[in-house]
N, C-alpha and C positions, 0 to 999 in steps of 0.2 A: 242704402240697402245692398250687401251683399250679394252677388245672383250666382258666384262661383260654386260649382260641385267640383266635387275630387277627380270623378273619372265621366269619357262616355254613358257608362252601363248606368251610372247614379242619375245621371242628369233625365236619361232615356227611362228607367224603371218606373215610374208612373205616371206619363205622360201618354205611351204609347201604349196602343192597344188593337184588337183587327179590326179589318172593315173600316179602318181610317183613311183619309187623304193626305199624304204625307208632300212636301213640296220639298222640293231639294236643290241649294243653288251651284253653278256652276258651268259651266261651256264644253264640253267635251269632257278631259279628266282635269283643268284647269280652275281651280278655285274649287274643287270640291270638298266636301265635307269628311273627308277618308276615316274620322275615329267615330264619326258620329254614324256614319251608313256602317260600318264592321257592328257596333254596339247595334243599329235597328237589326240585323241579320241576327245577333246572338241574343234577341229579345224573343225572336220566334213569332213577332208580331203577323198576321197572314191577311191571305182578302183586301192586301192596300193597293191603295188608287196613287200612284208615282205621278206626279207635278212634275217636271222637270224637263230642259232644254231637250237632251237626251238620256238614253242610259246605261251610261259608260260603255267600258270595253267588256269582253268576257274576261273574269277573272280578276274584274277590278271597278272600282266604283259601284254603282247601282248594278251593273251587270253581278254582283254576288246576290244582289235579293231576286236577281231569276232566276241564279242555280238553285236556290233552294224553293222555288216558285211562292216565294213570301207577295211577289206585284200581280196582282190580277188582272189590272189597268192602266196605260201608259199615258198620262196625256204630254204630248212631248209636240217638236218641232225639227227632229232630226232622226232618221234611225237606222244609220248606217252602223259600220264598225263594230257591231255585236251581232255572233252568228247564233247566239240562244236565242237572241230579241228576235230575230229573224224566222229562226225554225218553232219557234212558241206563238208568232202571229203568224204566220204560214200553214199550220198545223189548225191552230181555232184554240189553242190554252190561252192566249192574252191576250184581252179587249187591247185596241188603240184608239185615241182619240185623236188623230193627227191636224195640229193647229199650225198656223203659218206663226214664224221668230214673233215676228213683231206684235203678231195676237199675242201671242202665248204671256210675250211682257206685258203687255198693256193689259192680258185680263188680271195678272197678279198684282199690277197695282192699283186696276179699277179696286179690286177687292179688298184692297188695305186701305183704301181711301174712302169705302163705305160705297163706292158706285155699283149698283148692282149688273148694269150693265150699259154697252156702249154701242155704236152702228160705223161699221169700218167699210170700206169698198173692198178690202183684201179677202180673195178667196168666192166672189161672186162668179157664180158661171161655174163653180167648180166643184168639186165630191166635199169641201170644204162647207159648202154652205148650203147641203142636203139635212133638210129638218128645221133649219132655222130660219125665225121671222124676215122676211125682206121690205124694207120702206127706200120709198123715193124722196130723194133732196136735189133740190135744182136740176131737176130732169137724170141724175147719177143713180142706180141703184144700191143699196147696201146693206149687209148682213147685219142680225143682231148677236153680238158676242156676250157673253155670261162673266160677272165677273167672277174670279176664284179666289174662294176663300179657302185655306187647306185647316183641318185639324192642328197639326205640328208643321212646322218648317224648320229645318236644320240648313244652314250657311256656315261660311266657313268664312275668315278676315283674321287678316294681319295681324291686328290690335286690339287691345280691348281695357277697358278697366271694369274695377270690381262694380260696378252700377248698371253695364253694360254696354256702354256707346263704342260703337265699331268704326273701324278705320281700315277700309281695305286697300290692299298694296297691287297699284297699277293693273291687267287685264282681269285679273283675280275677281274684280266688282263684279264686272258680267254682270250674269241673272242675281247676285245675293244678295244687292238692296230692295230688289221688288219682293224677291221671297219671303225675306225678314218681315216686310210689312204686312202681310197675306196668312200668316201662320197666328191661330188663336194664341199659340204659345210657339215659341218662338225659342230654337237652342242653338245656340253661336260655338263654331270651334274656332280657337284664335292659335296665334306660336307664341303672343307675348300676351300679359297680363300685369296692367300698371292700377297705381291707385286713380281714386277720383280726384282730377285736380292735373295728374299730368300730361293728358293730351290736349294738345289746341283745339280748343272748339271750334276754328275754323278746317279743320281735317277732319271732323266726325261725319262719317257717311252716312251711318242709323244712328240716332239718337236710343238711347236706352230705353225709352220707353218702350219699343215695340220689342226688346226682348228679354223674354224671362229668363235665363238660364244660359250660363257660359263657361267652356269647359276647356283647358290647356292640352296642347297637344304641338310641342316644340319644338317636334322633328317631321313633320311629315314626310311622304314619300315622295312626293309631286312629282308624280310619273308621268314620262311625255307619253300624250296618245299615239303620234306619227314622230319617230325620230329620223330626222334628215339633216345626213353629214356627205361633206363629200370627203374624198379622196385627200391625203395630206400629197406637199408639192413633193415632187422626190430632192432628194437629199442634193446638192455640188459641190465639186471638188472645189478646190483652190483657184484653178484655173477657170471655173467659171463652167465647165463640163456637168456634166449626169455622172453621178456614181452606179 
């Protein structure tokens, strides 16, 4: 089966819609979905519930569906480095659901794994585990975590062929294997696109099954979040001197 669309916006236009829970994989602006979040912005889709580590910078990544306040609700594990996300939950315009990293993975692949939920010791004691059920194991207390299932999930990987199976390239995995799994439907942005037959099955990260829809995008931007250079050495003469 083919799962290739032509573009972002094809693969997006009947998938997405408001009041959805959208999950989106990626670590900062590393591994993220960059054609696939431009296409959710230019769907006008509104009232979404944003899945994800964080959400971006301003002016790039997730941080464009705050400019046009398309995210209603954050459920993240980071929320530094954008001062919209900041003055929009400071103000009272955008719920946050602040989850500790390791939840936040662990609820997106209890939820692809059919677990509806799990009991962690992470976050007891804390504004983390206000509302939710607490049980005792060998005298330890622990929270009940929910797992997450999102409407769409959009990811972002290296590879891909036309059936679907992804192959992501080094830090890039991050969050986008848990995502992939957690998304009713499921839309992959890759930079290559091979037939079925020529990736090794032992380098497949998601299997194709968990996703429907896969869209080429061969130049990304992959823009650093924090770029740090230093100083080049200065230049020497001949003699071994400073010019």
């Amino acid at each position: 089966m083919n799962k290739v669309f032509p573009s972002a916006a094809e693969a997006l236009a009947d998938v997405v819609a408001d009041g959805q829970t959208v999950a989106v994989g990626g670590f900062g602006l590393c591994g993220i979905p960059e054609a696939l979040i431009l296409a959710l912005r230019d769907s006008g889709a509104k009232n979404l519930t944003a899945v994800s580590n964080n959400a971006g910078v301003d002016g790039f990544g997730l941080g464009l569906l705050l400019e046009t306040r398309q995210i209603s609700k954050m459920v993240s594990s980071y929320v530094g480095e954008n001062k919209e996300f900041e003055r929009q939950y400071l103000a009272g315009e955008l719920e946050l659901e602040f989850t500790p990293q390791g939840t936040l993975a662990e609820r997106m692949r209890a939820g692809g794994a059919g677990i509806p939920g799990f009991y962690t010791k992470t976050g007891v004691g804390t504004v983390v585990a206000e509302g939710k059920e607490e049980k005792e194991f060998d005298g330890e207390r622990y929270i009940l975590e929910r797992g997450i299932v999102a409407d769409v999930s959009l990811v972002k990987a290296w590879k891909a062929d036309t059936s679907g199976n992804l192959v992501y390239r080094k830090t890039a995995q991050n969050f986008n294997p848990v995502v992939a799994t957690c998304g009713r439907v499921t839309v992959a942005e890759v930079e290559e696109i091979v037939e079925v037959g020529q990736l090794d099955p032992d380098s497949i990260d998601t299997p194709g099954i968990y996703v429907q829809r896969v869209v080429l995008n061969a130049t990304p931007e992959k823009r650093i979040e924090q770029r740090t250079v230093r100083a080049a050495a200065p230049a020497s003469s001949a003699a071994g001197e400073e010019v």
